[in-house]
C-alpha positions as CSV (number, residue, x, y, z in Angstrom):
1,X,22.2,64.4,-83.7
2,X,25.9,64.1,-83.1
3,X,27.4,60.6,-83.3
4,X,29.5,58.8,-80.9
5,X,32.9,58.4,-81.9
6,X,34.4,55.3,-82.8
7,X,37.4,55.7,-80.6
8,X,35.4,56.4,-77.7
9,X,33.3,53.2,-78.2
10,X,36.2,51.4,-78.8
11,X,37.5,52.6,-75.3
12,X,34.3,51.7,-73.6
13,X,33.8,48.3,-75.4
14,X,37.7,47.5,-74.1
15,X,36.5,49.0,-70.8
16,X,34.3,46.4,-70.4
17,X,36.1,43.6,-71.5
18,X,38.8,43.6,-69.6
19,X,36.8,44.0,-66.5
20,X,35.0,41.0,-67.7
21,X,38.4,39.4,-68.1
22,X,39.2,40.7,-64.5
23,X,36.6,39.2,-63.1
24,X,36.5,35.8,-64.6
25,X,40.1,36.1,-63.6
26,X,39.5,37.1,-59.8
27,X,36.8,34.4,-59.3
28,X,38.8,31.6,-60.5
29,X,41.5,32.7,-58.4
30,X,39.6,32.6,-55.2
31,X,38.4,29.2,-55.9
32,X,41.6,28.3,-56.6
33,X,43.6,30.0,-53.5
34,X,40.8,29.8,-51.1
35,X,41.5,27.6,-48.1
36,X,40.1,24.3,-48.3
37,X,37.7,23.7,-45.3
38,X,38.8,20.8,-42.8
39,X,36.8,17.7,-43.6
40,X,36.6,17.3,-40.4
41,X,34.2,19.6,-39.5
42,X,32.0,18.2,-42.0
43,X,32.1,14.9,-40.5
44,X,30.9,16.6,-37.3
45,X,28.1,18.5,-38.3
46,X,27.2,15.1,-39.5
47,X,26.8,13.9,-35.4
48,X,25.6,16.9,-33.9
49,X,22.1,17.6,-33.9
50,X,21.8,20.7,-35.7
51,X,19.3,22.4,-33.3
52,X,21.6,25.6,-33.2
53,X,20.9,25.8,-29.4
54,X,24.2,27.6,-28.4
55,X,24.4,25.6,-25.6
56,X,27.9,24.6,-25.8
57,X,28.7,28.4,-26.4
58,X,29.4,28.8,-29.6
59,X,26.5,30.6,-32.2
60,X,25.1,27.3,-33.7
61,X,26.3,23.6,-34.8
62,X,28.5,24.6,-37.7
63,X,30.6,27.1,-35.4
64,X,30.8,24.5,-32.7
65,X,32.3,22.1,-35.9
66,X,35.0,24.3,-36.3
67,X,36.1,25.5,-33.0
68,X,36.4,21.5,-32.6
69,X,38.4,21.3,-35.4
70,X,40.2,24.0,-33.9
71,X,41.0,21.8,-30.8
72,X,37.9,22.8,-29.1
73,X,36.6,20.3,-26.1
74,X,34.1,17.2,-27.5
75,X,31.8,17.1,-24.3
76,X,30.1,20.5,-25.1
77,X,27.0,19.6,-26.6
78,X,24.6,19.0,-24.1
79,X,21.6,18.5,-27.2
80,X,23.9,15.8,-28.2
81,X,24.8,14.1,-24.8
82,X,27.4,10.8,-24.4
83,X,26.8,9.4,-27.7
84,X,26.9,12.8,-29.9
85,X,30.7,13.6,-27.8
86,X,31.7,9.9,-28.5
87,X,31.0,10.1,-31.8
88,X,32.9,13.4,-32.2
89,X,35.8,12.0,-30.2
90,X,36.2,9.5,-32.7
91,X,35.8,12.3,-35.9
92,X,38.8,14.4,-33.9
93,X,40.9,11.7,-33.1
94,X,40.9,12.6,-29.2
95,X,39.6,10.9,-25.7
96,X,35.8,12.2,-25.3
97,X,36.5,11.7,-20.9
98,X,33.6,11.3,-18.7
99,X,30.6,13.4,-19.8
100,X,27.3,13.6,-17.1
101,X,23.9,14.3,-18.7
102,X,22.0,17.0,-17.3
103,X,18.2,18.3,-17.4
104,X,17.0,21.3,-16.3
105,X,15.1,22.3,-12.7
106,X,12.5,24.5,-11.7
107,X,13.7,26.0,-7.9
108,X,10.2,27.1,-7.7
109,X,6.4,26.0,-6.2
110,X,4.6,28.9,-6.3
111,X,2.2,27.9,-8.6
112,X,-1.3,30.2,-8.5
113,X,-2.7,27.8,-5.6
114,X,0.3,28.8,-3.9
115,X,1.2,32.1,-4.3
116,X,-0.8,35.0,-5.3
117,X,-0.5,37.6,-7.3
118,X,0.7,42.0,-5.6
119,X,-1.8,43.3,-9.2
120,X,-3.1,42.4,-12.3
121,X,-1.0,41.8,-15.2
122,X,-2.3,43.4,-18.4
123,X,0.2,42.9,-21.5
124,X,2.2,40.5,-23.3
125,X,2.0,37.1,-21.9
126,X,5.7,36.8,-21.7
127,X,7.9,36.2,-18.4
128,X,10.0,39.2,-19.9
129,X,7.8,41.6,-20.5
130,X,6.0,41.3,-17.5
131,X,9.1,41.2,-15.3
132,X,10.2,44.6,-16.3
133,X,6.7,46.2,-15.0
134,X,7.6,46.2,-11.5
135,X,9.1,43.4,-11.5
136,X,5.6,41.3,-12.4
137,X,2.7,41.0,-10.8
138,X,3.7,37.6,-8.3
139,X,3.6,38.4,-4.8
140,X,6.4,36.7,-4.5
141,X,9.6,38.8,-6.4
142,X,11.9,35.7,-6.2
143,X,9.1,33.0,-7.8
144,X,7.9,31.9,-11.3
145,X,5.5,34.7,-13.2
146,X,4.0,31.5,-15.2
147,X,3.7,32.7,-18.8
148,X,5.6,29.9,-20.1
149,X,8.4,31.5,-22.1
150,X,10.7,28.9,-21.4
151,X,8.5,26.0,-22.6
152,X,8.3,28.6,-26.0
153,X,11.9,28.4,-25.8
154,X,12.7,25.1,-25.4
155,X,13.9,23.7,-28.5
156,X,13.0,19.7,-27.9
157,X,9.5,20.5,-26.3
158,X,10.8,19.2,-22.9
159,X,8.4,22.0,-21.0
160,X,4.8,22.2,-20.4
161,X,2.8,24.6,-18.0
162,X,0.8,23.2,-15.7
163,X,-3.0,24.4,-14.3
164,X,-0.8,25.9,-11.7
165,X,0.9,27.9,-14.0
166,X,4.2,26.3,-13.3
167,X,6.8,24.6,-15.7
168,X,6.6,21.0,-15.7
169,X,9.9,19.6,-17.5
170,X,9.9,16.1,-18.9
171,X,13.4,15.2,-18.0
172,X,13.2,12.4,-20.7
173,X,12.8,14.9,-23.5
174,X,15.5,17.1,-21.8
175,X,18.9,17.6,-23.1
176,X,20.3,20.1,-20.5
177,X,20.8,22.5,-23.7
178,X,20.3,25.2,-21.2
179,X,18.2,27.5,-23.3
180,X,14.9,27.8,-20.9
181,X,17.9,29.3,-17.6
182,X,19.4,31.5,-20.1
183,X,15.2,32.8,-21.6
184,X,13.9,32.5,-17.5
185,X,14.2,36.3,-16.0
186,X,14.7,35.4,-12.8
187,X,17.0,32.6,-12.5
188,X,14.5,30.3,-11.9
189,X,15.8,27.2,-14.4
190,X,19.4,25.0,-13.6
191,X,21.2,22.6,-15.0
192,X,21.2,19.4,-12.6
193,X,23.4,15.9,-13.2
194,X,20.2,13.2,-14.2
195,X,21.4,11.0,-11.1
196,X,21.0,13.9,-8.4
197,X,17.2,13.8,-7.6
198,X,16.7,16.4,-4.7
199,X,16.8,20.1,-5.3
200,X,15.9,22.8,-3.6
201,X,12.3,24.2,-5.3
202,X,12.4,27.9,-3.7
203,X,14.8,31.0,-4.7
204,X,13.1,33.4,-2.2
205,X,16.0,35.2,0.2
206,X,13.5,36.2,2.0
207,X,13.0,34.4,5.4
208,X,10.5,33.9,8.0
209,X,6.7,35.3,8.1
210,X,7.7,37.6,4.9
211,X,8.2,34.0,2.9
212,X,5.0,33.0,4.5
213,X,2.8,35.5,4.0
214,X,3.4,35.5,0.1
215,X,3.8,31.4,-0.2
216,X,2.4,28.2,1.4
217,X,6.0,26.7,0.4
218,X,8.6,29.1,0.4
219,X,11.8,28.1,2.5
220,X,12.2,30.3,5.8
221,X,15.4,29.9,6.3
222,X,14.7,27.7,9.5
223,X,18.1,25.6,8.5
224,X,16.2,22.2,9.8
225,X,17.6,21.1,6.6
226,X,21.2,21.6,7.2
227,X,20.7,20.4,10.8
228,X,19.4,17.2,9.4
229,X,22.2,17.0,6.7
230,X,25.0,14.4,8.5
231,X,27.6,15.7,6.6
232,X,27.4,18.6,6.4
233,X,26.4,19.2,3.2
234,X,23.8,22.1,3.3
235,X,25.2,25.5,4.2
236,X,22.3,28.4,4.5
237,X,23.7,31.3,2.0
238,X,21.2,34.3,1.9
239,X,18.7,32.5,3.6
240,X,18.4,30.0,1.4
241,X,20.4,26.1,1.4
242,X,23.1,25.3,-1.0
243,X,23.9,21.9,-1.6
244,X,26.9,20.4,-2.4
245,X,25.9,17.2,-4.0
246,X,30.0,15.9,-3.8
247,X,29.8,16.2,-0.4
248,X,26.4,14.2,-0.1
249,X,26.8,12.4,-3.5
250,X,23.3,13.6,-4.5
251,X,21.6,12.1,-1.5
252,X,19.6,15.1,0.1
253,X,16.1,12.9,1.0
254,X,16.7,12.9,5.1
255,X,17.3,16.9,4.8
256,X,14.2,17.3,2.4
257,X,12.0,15.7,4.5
258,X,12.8,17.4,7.5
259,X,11.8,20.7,6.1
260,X,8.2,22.0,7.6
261,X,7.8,24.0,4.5
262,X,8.0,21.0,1.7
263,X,10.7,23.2,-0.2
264,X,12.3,20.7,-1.5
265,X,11.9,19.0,-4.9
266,X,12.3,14.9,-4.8
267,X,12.1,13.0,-8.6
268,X,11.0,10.0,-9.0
269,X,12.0,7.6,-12.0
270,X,12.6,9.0,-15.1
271,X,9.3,11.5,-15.9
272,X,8.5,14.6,-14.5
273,X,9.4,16.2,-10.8
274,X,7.7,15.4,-7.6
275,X,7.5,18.4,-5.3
276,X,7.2,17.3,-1.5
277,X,4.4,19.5,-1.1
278,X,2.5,17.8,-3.8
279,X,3.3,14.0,-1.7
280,X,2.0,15.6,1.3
281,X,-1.7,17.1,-0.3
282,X,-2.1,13.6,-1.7
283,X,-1.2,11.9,1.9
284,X,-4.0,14.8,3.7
285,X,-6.6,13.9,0.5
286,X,-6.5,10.2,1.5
């Protein structure tokens, strides 16, 4: 009916190009002005492994490639171990120092043999879930619930369950990223040097019959261990041993096998752990 003036369609036409012009003008200046990324963090995303495991504490590789850029330490990728910090030592221009490779431990043996279950668990086969229902259904509060969310978790499928419904870590395949201890509701998972190969496989504070009544290999608290530790290297804290592996430089055997309970953990070679309790069935069997 009416028509639109030309001046008004003059304005909008103008309008529009010069935010057009504006634009252009704005995106050309942040390419031009923006701050040019430090090609050194390219060359380290180019070493690390890129499985974004947060192990080293920052969100994933590429933020771990800047905070080193940044001045951050070299030694913090455990996915990457001696070779990945070397390398990265030599991208930063810095000393990598002395960097230990690690693997994760299970301080638990309460598999389903072992130790029974307080009820039955109906829900979400997840360690989570079912811990928050009364704690889960294992009679013993302190041990493994068995629904395998760490080996889910585990990035480099270092983790399998076992019949006995216990985590089985294949210390080959491990990286020590950490992410099973950080996904394991009770605390079960540590980080361990590779060279130390005793560890203590309860986490009950419990001591006595109420360990015994709810596992066949739960620690008691008897202290034979630290009694049969020459130097002194086992101290009982909340009825359970910590060991101080400077003190003993990792060698724990003598106190291992003096405990009556087979808590302890001993590895041999390179594949997966060797509870005492599982060398002493075999020794009754034959």
């Amino acid at each position: 009916m009416f028509g639109i003036p030309a001046t008004i369609l003059w304005a909008i036409g103008s309008m529009a190009a010069l935010g057009l012009l504006f634009g252009v003008g704005l995106v050309l200046a942040a390419r031009k002005f923006r701050p040019r990324e430090d090609a050194r963090i390219g060359k380290a995303l180019g070493h690390l492994p890129g499985v974004n495991c947060a192990a080293c504490g920052y969100a994933g590789c590429h933020s771990y490639a800047e905070a080193l850029a940044a001045g951050e330490k070299v030694t913090l990728c455990a996915a990457g171990g001696p070779d990945v910090a070397s390398a990265l030592a030599d991208v930063m221009g810095v000393e990598v120092g002395e960097v230990r490779r690690q693997r994760a431990v299970l301080h638990c043996q309460g598999g389903t043999r072992r130790c029974g279950d307080r009820f039955e668990y109906v829900g979400l086969e997840d360690c989570r879930a079912a811990h928050i229902i009364s704690g889960g259904p294992k009679a013993c509060t302190y041990g493994c619930l068995g629904m395998g969310s760490c080996a889910r978790a585990c990035p480099f499928g270092a983790i399998s369950m076992s019949e006995e419904r216990l985590p089985t870590i294949d210390a080959a395949k491990c990286t020590g990223c950490g992410t099973c201890v950080r996904t394991c509701p009770r605390n079960l998972l540590g980080l361990l040097p590779v060279e130390y190969k005793v560890y203590l496989g309860c986490a009950s504070h419990d001591k006595g019959e109420a360990v015994k009544d709810v596992c066949s290999v739960g620690c008691i608290a008897c202290g034979l261990c630290a009694k049969n530790e020459p130097r002194y290297a086992i101290q009982l804290m909340g009825n359970l041993p910590v060991l101080d592996y400077a003190k003993a430089q990792g060698d724990f055997r003598k106190a291992a096998e003096a405990c009556p309970m087979n808590c302890f953990v001993i590895e041999e070679g390179e594949g997966a752990a060797v509870p005492l309790a599982a060398l002493s069935q075999e020794v009754k069997e034959a």
